[in-house]
Every structure is written in C-alpha cells, then in structure tokens.
N, CA, C and O atoms as a Tripos MOL2 file, in Angstrom:
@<TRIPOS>MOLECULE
protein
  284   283    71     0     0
PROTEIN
NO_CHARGES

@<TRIPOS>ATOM
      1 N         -30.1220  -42.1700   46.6740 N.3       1 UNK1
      2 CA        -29.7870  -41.7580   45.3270 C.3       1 UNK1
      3 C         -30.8740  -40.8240   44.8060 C.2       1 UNK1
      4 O         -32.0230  -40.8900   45.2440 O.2       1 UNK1
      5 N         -30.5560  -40.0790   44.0040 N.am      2 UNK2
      6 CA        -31.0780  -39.1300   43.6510 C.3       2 UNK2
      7 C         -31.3100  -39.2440   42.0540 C.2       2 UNK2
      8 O         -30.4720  -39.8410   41.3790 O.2       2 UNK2
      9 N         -32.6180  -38.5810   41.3710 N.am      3 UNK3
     10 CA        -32.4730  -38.5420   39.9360 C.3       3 UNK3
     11 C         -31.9850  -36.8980   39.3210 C.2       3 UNK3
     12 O         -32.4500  -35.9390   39.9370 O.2       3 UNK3
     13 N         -31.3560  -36.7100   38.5060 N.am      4 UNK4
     14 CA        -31.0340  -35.2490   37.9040 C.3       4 UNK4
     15 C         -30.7990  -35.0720   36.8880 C.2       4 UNK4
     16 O         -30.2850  -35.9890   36.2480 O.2       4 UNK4
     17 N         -31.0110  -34.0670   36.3900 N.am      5 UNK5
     18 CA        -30.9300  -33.7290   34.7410 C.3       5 UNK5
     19 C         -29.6540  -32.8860   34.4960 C.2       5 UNK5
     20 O         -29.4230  -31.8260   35.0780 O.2       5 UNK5
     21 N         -28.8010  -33.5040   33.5160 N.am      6 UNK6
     22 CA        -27.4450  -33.3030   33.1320 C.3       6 UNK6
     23 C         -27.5600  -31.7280   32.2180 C.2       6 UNK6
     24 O         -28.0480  -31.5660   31.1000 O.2       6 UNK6
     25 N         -26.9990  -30.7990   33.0330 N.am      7 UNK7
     26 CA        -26.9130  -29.4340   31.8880 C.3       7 UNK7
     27 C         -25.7000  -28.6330   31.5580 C.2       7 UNK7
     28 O         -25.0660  -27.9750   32.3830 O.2       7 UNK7
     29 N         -25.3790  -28.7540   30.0820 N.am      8 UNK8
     30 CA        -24.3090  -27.9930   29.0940 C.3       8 UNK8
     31 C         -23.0320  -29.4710   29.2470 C.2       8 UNK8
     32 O         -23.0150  -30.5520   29.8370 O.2       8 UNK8
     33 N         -22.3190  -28.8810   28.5490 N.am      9 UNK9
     34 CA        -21.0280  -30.3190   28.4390 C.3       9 UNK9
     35 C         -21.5720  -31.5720   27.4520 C.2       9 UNK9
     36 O         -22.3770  -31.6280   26.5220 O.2       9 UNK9
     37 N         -20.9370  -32.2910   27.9600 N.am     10 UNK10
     38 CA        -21.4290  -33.5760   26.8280 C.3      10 UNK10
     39 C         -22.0730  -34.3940   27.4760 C.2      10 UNK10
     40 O         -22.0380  -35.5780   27.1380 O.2      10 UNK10
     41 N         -22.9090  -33.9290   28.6960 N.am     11 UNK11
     42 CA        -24.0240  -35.0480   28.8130 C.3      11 UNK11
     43 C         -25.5110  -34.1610   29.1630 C.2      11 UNK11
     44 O         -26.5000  -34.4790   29.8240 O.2      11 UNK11
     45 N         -25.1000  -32.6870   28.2560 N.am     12 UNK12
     46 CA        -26.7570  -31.9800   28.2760 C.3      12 UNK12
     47 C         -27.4590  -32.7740   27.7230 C.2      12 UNK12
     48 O         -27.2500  -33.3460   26.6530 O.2      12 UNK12
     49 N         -28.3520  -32.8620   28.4310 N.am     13 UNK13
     50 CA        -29.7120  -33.5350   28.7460 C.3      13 UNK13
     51 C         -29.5970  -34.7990   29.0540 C.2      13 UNK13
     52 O         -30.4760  -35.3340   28.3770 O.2      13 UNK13
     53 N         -29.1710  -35.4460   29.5320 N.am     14 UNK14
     54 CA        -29.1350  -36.9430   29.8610 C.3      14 UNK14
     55 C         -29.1750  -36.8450   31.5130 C.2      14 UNK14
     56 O         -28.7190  -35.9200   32.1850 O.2      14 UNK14
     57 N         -29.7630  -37.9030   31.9420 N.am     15 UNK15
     58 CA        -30.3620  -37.9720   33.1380 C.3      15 UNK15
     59 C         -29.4550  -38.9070   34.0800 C.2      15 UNK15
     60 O         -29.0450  -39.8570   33.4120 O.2      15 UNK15
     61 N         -29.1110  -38.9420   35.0970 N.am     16 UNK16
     62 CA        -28.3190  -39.7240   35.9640 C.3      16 UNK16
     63 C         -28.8140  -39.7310   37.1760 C.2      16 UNK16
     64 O         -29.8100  -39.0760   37.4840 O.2      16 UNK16
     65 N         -27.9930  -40.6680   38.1870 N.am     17 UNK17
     66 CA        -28.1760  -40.9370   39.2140 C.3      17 UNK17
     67 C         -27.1490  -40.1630   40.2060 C.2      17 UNK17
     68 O         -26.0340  -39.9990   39.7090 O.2      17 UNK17
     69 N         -27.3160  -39.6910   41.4350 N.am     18 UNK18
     70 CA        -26.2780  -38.6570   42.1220 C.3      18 UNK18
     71 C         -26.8860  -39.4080   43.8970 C.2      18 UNK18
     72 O         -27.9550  -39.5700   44.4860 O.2      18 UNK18
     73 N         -25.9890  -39.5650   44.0440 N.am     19 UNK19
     74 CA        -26.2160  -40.2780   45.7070 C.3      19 UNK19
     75 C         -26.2700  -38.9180   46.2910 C.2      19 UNK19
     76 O         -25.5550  -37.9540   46.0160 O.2      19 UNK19
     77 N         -27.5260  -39.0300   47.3940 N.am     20 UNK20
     78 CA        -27.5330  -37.6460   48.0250 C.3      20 UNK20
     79 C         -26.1050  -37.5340   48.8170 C.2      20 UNK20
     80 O         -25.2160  -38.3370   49.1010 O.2      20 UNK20
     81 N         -26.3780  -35.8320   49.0790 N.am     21 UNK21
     82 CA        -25.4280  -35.5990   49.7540 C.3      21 UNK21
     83 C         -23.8910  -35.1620   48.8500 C.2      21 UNK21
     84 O         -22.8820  -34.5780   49.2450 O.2      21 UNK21
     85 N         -24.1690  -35.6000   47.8220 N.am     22 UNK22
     86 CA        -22.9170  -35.2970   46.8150 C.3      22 UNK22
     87 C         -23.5970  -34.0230   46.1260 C.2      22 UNK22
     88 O         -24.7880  -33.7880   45.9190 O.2      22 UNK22
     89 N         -22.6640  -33.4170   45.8930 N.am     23 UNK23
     90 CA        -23.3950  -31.5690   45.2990 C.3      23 UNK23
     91 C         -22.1650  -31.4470   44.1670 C.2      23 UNK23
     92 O         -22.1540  -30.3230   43.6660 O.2      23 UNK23
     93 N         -21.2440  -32.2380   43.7050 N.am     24 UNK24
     94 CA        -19.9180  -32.2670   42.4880 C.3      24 UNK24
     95 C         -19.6610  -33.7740   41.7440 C.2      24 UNK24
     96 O         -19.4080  -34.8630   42.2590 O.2      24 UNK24
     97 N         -19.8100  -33.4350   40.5000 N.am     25 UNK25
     98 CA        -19.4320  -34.7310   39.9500 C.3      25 UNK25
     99 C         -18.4280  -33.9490   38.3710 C.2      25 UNK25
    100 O         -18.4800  -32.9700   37.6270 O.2      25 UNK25
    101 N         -17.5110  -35.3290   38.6260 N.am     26 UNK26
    102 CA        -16.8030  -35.0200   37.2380 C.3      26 UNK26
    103 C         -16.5450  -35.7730   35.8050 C.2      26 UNK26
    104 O         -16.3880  -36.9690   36.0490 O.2      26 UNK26
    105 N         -16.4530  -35.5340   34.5280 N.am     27 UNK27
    106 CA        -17.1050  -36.5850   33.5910 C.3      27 UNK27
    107 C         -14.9330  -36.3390   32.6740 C.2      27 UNK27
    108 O         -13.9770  -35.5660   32.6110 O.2      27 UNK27
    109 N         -15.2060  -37.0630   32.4330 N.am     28 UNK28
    110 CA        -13.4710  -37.2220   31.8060 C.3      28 UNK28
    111 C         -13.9190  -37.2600   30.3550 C.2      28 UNK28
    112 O         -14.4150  -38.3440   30.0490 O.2      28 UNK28
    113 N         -13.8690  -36.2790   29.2970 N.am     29 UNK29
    114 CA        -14.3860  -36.0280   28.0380 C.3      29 UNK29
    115 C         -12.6130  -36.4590   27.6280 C.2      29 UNK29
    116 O         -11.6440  -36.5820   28.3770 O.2      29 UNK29
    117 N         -12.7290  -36.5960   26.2190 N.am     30 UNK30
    118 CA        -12.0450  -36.1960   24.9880 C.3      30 UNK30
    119 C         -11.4480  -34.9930   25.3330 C.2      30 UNK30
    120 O         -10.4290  -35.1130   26.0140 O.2      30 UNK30
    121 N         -11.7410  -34.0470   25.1000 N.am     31 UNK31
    122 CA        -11.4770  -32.3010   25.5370 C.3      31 UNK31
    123 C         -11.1220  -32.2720   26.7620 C.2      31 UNK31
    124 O         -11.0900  -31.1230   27.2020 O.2      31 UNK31
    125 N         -10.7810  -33.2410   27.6530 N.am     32 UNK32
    126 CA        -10.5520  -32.9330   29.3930 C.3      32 UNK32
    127 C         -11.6310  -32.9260   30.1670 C.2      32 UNK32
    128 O         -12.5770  -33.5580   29.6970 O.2      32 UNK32
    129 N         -11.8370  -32.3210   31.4010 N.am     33 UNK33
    130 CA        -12.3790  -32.9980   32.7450 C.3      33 UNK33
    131 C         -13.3560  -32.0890   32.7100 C.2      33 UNK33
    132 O         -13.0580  -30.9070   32.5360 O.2      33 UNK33
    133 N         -14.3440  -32.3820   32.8290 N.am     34 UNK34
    134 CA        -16.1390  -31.2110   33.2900 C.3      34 UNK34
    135 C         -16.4120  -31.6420   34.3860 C.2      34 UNK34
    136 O         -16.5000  -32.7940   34.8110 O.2      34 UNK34
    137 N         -16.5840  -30.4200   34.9650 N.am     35 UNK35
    138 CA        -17.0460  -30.6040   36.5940 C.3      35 UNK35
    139 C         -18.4480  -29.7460   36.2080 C.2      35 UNK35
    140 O         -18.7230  -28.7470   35.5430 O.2      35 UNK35
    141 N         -19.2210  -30.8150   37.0900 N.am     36 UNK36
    142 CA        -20.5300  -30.5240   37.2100 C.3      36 UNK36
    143 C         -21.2700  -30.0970   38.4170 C.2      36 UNK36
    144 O         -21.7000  -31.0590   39.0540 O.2      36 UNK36
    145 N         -21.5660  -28.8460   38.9590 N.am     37 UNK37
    146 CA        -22.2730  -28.7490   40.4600 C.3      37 UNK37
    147 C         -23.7850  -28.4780   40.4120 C.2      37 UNK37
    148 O         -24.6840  -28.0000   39.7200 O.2      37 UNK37
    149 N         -23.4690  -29.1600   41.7290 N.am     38 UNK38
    150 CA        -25.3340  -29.1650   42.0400 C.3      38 UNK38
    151 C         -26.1720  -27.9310   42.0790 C.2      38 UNK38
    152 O         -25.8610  -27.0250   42.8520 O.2      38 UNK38
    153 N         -27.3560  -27.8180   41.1950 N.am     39 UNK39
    154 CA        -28.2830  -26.8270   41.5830 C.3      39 UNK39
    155 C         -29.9260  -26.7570   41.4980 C.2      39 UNK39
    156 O         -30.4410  -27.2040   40.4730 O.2      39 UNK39
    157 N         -30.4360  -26.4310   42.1190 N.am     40 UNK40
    158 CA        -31.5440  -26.4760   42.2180 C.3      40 UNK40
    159 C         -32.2920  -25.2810   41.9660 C.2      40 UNK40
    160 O         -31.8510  -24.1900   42.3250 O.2      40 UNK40
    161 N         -33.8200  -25.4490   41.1440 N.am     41 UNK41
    162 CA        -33.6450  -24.3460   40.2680 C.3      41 UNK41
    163 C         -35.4490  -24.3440   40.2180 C.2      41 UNK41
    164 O         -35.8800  -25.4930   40.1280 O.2      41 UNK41
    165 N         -36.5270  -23.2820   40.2590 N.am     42 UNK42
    166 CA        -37.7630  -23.1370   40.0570 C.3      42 UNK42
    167 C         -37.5070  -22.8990   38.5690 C.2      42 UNK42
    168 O         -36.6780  -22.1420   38.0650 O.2      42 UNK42
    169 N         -38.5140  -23.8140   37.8870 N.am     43 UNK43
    170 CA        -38.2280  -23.7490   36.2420 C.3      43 UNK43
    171 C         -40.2950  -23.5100   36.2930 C.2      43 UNK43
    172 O         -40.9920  -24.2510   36.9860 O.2      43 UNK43
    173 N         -40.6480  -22.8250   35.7710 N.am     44 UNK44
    174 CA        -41.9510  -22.1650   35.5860 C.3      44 UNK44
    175 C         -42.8830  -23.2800   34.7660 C.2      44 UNK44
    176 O         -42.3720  -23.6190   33.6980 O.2      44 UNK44
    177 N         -43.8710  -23.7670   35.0070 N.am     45 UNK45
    178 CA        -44.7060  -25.1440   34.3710 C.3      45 UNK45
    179 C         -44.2240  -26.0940   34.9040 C.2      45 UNK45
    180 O         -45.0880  -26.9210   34.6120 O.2      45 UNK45
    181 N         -43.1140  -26.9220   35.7770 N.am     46 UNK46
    182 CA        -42.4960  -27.3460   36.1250 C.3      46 UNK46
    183 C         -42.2700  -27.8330   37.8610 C.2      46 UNK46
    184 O         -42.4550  -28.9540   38.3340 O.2      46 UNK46
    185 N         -41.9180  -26.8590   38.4140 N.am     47 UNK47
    186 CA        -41.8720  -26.6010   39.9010 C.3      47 UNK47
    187 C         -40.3500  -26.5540   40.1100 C.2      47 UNK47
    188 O         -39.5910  -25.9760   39.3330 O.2      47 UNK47
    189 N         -39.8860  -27.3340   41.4390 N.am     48 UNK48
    190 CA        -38.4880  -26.9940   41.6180 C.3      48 UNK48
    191 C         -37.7520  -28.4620   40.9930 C.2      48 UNK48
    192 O         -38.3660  -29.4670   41.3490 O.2      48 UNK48
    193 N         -36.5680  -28.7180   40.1460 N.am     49 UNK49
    194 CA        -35.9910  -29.2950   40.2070 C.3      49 UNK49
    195 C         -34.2780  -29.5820   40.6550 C.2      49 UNK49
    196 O         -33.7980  -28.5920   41.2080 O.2      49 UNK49
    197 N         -33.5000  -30.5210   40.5360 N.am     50 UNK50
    198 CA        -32.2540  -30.8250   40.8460 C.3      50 UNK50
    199 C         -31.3730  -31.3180   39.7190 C.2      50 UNK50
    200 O         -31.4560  -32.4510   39.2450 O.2      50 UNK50
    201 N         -30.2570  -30.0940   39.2040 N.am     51 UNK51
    202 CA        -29.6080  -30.1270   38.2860 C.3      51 UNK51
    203 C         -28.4020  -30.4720   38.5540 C.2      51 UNK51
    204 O         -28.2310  -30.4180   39.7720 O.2      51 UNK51
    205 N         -27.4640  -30.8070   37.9880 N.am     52 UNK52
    206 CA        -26.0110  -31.2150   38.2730 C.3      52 UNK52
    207 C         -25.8550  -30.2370   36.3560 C.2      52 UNK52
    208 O         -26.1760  -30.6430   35.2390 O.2      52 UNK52
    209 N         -25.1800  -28.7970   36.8490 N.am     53 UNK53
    210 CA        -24.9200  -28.1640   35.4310 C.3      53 UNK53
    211 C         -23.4160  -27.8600   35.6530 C.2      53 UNK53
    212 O         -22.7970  -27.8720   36.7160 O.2      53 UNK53
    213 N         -22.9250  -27.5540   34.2650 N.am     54 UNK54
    214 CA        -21.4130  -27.2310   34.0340 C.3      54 UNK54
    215 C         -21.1850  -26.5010   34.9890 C.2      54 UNK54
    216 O         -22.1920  -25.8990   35.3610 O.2      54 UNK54
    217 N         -20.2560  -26.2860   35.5700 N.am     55 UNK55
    218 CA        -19.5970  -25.4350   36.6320 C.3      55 UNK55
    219 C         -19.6840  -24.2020   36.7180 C.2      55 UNK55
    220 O         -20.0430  -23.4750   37.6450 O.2      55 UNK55
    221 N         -19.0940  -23.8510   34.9920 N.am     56 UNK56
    222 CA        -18.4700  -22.9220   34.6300 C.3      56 UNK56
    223 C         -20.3080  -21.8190   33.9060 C.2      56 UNK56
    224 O         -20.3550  -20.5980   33.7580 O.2      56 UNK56
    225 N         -21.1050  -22.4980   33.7170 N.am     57 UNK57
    226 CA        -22.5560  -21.7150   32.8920 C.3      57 UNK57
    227 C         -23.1450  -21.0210   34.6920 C.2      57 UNK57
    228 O         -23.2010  -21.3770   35.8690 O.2      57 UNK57
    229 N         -23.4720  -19.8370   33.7910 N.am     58 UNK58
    230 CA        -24.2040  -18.9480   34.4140 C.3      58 UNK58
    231 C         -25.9790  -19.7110   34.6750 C.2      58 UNK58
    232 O         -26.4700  -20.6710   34.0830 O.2      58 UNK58
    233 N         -26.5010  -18.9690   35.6100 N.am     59 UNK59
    234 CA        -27.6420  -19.6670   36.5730 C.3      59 UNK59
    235 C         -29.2110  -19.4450   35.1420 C.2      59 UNK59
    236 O         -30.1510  -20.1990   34.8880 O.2      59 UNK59
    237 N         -28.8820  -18.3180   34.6440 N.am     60 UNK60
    238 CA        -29.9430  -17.7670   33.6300 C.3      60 UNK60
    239 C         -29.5180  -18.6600   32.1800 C.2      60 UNK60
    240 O         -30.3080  -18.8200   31.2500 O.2      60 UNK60
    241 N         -28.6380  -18.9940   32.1950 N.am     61 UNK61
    242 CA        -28.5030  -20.0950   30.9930 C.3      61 UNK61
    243 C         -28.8020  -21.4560   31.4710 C.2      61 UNK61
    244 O         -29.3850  -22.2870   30.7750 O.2      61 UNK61
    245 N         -28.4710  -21.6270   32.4400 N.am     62 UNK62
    246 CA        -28.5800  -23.6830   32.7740 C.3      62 UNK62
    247 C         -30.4710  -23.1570   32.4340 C.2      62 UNK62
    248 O         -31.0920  -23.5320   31.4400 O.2      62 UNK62
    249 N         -31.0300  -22.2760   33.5030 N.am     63 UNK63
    250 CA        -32.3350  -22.3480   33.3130 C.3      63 UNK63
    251 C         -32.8560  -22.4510   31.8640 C.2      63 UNK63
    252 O         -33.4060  -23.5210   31.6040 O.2      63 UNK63
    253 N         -32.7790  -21.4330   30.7540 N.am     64 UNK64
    254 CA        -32.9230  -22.0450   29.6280 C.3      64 UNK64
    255 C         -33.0420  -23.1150   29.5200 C.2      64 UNK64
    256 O         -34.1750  -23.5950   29.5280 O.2      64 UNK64
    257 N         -31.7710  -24.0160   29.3560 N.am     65 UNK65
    258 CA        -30.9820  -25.2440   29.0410 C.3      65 UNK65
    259 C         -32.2370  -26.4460   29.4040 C.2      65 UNK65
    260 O         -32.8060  -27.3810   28.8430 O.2      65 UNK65
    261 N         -32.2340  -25.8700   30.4710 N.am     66 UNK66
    262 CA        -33.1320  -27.4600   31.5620 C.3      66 UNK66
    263 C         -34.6250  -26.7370   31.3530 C.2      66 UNK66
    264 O         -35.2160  -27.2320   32.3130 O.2      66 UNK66
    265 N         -35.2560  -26.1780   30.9250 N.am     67 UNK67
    266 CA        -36.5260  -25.7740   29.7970 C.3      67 UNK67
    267 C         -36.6310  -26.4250   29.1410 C.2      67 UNK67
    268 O         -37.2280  -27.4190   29.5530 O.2      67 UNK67
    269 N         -36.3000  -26.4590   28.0160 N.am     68 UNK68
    270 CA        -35.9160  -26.7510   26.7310 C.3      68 UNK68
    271 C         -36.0100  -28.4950   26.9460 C.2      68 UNK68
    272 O         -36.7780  -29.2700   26.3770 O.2      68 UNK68
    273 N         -35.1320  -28.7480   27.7930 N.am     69 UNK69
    274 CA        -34.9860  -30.5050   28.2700 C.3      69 UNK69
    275 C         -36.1980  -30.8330   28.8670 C.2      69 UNK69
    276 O         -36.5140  -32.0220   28.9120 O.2      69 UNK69
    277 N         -36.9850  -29.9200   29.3680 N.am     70 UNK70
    278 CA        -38.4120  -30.7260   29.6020 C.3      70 UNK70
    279 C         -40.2010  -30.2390   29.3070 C.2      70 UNK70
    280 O         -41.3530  -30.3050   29.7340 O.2      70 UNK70
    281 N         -39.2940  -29.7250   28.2200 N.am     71 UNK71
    282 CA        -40.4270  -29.9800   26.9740 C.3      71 UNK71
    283 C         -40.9760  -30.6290   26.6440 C.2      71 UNK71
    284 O         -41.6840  -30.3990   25.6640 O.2      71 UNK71
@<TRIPOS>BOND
     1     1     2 1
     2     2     3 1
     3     3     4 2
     4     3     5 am
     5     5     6 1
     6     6     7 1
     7     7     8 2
     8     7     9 am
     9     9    10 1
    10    10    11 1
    11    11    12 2
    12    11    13 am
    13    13    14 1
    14    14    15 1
    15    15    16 2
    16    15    17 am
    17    17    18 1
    18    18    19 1
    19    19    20 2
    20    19    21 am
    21    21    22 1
    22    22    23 1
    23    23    24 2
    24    23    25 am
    25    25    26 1
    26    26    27 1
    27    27    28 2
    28    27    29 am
    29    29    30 1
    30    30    31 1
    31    31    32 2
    32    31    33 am
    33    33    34 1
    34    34    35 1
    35    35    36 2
    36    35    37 am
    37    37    38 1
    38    38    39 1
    39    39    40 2
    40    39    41 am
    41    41    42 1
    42    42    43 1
    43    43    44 2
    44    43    45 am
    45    45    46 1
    46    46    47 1
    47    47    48 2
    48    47    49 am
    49    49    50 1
    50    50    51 1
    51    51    52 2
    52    51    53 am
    53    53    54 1
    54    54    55 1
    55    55    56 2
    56    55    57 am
    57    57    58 1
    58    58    59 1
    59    59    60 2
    60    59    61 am
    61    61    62 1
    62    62    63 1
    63    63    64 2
    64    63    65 am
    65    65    66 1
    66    66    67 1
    67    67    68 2
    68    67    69 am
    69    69    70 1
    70    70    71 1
    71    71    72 2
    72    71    73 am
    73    73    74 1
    74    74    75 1
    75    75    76 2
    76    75    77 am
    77    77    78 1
    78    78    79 1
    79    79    80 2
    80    79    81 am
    81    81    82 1
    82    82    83 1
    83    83    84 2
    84    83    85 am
    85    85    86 1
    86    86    87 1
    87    87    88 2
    88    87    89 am
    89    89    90 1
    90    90    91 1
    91    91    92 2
    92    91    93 am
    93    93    94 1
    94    94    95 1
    95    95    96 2
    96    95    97 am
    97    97    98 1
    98    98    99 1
    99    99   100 2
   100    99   101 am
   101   101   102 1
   102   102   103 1
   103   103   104 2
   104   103   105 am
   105   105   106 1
   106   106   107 1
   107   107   108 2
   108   107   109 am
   109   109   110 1
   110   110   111 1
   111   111   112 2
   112   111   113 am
   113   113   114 1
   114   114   115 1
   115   115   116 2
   116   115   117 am
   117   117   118 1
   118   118   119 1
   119   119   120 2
   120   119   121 am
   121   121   122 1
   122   122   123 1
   123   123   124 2
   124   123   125 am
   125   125   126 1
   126   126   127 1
   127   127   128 2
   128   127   129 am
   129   129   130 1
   130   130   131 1
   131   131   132 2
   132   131   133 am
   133   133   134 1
   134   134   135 1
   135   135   136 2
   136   135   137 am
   137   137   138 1
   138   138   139 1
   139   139   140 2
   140   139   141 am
   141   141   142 1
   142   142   143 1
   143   143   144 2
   144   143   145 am
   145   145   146 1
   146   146   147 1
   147   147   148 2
   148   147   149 am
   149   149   150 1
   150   150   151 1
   151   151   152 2
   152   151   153 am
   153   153   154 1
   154   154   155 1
   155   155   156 2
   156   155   157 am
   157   157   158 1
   158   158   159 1
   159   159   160 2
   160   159   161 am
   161   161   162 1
   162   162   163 1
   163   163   164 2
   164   163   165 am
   165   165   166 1
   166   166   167 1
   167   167   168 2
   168   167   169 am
   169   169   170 1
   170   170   171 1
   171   171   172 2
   172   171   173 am
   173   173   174 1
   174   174   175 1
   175   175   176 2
   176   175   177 am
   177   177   178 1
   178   178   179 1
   179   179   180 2
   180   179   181 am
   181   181   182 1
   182   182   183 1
   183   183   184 2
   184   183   185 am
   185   185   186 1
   186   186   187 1
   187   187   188 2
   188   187   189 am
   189   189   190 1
   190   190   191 1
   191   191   192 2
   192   191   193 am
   193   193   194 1
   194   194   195 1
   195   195   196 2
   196   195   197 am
   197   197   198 1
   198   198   199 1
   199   199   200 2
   200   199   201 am
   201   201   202 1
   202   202   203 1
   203   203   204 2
   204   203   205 am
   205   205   206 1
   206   206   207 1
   207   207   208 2
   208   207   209 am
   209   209   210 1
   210   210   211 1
   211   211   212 2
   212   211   213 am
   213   213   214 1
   214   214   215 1
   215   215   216 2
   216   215   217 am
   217   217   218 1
   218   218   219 1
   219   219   220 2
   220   219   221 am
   221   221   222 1
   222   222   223 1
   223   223   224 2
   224   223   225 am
   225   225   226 1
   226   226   227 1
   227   227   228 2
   228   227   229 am
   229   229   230 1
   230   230   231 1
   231   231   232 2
   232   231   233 am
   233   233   234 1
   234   234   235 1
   235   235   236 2
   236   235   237 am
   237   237   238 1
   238   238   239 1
   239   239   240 2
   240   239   241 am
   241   241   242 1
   242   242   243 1
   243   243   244 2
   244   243   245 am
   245   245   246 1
   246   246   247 1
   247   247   248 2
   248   247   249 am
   249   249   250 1
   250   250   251 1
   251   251   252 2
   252   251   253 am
   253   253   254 1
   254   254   255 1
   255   255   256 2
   256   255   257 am
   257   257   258 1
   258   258   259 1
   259   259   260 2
   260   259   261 am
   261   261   262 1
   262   262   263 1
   263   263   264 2
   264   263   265 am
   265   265   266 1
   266   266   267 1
   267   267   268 2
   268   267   269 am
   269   269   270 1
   270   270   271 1
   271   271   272 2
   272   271   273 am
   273   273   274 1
   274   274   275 1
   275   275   276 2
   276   275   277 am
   277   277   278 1
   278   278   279 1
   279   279   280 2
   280   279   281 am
   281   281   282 1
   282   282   283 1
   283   283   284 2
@<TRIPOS>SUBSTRUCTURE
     1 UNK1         2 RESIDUE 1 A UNK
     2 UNK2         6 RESIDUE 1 A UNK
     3 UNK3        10 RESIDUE 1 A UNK
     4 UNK4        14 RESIDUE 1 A UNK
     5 UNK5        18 RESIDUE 1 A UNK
     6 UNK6        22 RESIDUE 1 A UNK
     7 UNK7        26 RESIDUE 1 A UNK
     8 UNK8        30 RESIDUE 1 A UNK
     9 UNK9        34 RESIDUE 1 A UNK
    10 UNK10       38 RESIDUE 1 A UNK
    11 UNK11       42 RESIDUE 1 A UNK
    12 UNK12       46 RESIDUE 1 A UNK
    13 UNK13       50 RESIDUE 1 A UNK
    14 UNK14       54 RESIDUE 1 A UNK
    15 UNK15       58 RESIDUE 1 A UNK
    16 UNK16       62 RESIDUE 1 A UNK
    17 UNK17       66 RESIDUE 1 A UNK
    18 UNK18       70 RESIDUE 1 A UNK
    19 UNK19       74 RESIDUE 1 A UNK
    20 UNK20       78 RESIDUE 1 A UNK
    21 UNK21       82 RESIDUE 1 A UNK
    22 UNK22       86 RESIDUE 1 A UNK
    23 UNK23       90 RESIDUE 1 A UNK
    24 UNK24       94 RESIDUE 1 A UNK
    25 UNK25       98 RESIDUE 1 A UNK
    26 UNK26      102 RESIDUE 1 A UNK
    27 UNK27      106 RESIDUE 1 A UNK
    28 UNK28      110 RESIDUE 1 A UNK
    29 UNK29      114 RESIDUE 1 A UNK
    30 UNK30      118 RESIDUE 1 A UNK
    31 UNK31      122 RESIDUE 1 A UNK
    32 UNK32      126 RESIDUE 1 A UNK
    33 UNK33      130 RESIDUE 1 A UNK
    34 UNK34      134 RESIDUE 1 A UNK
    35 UNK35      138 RESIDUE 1 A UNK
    36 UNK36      142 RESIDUE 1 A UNK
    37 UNK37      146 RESIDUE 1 A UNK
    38 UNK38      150 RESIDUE 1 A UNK
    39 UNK39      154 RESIDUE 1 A UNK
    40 UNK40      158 RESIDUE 1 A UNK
    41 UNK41      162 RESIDUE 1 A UNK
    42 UNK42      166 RESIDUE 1 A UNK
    43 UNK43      170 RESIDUE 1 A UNK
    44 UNK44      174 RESIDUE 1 A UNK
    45 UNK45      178 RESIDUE 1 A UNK
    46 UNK46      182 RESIDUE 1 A UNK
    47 UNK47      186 RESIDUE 1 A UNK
    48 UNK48      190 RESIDUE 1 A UNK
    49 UNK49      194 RESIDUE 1 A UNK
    50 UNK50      198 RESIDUE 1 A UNK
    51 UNK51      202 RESIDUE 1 A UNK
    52 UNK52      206 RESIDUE 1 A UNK
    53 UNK53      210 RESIDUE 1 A UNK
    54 UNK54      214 RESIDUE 1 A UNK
    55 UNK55      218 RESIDUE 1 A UNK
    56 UNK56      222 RESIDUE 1 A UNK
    57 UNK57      226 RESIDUE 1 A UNK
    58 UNK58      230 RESIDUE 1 A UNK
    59 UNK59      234 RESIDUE 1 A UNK
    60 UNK60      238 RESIDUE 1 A UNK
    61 UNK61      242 RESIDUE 1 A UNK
    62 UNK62      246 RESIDUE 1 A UNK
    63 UNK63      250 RESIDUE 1 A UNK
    64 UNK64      254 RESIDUE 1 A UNK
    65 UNK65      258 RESIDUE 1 A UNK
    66 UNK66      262 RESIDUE 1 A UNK
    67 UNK67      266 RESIDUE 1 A UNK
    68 UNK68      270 RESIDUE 1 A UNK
    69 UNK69      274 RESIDUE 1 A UNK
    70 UNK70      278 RESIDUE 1 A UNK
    71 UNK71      282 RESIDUE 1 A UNK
C-alpha cells in the first residue's frame, strides 16, 4: 500500500491509501463519477511525490494544487 495526496475533485487534499500497482481510482460524488490517475510529480522544496489527480486537470495545475497542499 501506498500513501498519496488526493488532487482537484472532492477529495483535494485529503490523503489515502492506493495498493501498489493500481495507477486509477474512482470516487462516486453527488455530481457523478471522478476518476483519479496516478502521477508522480518533482514539486520543488519537496522532492518527488505520488499523486492520484483528477483525470481530466492538466500536469501544471495538479502541480500548483499539490504545492499549496504541502505547505
């Protein structure tokens, strides 16, 4: 199992558990289904981490996003 930081949708910033080897997870909102894929990302002060971000957000926004979350 793995630890990762949740980015955009309704569980930005909240932290979960992801069994390795899984790179897609999906969350069943109110509003319908968010698919979340795996990415891994050099965030600057930081080093490399492992994101599970909205599908659909561009690579220069999750980065923001997951900044900001580890402040």
């Amino acid at each position: 199992m793995a630890i990762v930081l949740y980015v955009g949708g309704s569980k930005d910033g909240e932290k979960g558990v992801v069994p390795y080897g899984f790179s897609k997870s999906r969350a069943d909102t109110a509003l319908g289904p968010e698919f979340y894929t795996e990415r891994f990302m050099e965030l600057q002060g930081v080093g490399k981490v492992r994101l599970m971000a909205l599908e659909s957000m561009r690579d220069d926004i999750v980065m923001q996003r997951a900044a900001r979350h580890y402040r």
